[in-house]
N, C-alpha and C positions, 0 to 999 in steps of 0.2 A: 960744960961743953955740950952733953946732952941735950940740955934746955934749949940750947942756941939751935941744933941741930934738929929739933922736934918743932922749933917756931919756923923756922926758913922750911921744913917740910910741909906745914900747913902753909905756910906762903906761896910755895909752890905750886901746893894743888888747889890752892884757891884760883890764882892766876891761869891755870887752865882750868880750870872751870868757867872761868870770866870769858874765855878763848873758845870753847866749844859752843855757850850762849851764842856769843857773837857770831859765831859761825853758822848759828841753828837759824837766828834772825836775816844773815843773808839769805842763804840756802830759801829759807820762805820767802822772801821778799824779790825773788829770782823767779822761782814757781809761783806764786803771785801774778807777777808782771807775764810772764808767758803765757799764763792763762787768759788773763787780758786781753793781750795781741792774738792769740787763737780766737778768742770767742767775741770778736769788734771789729778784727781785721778789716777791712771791706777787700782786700785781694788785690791783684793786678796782671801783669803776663805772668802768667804759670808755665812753666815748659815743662813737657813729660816727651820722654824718649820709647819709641813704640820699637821696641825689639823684633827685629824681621830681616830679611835679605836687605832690604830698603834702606833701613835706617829711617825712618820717619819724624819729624818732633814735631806735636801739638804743643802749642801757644796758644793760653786762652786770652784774648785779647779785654773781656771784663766777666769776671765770676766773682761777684762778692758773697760774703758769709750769709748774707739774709737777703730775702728778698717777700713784697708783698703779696699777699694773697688776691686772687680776684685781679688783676691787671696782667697788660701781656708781658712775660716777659721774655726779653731778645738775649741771649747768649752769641758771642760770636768767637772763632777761632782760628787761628790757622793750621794748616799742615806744610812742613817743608821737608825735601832732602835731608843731608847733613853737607848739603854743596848750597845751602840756602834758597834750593830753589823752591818755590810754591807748587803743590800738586792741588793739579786743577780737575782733575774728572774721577777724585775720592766720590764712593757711593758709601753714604754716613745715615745708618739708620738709629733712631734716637728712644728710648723709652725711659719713662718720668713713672716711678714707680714709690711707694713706699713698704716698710720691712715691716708691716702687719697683716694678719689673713684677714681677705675679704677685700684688699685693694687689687680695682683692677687698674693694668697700667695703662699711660698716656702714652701715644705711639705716635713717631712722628718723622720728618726726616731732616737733615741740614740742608741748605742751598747755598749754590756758589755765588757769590756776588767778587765777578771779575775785576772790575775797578779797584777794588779792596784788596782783590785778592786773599778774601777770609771765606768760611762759612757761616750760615745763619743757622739759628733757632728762635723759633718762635712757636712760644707754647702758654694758655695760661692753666695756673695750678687752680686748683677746686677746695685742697684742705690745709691747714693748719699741719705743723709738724713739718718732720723731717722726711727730706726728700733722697730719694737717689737718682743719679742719672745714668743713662750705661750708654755708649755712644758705641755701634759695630762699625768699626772701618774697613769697607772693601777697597781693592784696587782689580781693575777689569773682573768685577764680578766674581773674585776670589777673596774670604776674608781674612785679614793681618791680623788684627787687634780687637780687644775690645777694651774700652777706659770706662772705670766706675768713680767719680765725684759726690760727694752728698751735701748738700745746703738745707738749711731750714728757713720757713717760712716765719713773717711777723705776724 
């Protein structure tokens, strides 16, 4: 009876052991895949909610993970209520900076393009690496927010 009892115990723990494998192999195949989709994404409307009296949300209308070096490149976004309205006379100051000493930053500003009803950027980058952006949002010359995004360059 022993014998019997000593074999089904190693049966046992073989069988989870077979079970924690398996479980070790999703678990990476999970982190894996996530890393993937972070680091290839190319993005889409992003919404961030700007905490204020206002209630503000940015929607970035295209911000992909990478972008070229030496070409211009146009970011654009909107701002609304949380009544979905469009705010149209945000004063949006822009700086393209990176997280090493000795970089001086790119300074610049958004513009409204009414039709659309978005704002513009238009900036081109000079180096290689990782960028950050920091975007000040005023409303009547008072600032709300500030939003920091980072992308790298190819």
């Amino acid at each position: 009876m022993k014998l019997t009892l000593k074999k089904l115990s190693v049966h046992v723990q073989s069988l989870n052991q077979k079970r924690l494998k398996a479980i070790g192999v999703l678990l990476s195949a999970l982190i894996f895949v996530s890393f993937l989709y972070t680091r290839y994404h190319q993005g889409g409307p992003k919404e961030f909610l700007i905490e204020n009296d206002d209630q503000i949300i940015l929607t970035w209308q295209n911000f992909p993970k990478k972008f070229p070096i030496h070409a211009p490149l146009f970011l654009e976004f909107s701002l609304k209520n949380v009544k979905n309205e469009s705010i149209k006379k945000a004063q949006i100051s822009v700086e393209f900076t990176m997280n090493h000493a000795g970089m001086v930053p790119l300074m610049t500003s958004a513009s409204f393009d009414g039709i659309k009803e978005i704002y513009q950027i238009k900036q081109s980058l000079n180096m290689h690496g990782t960028w950050i952006v920091i975007l000040t949002i005023s409303l009547e010359n008072k600032p709300i927010s500030t939003k920091t995004v980072s992308f790298t360059t190819d």
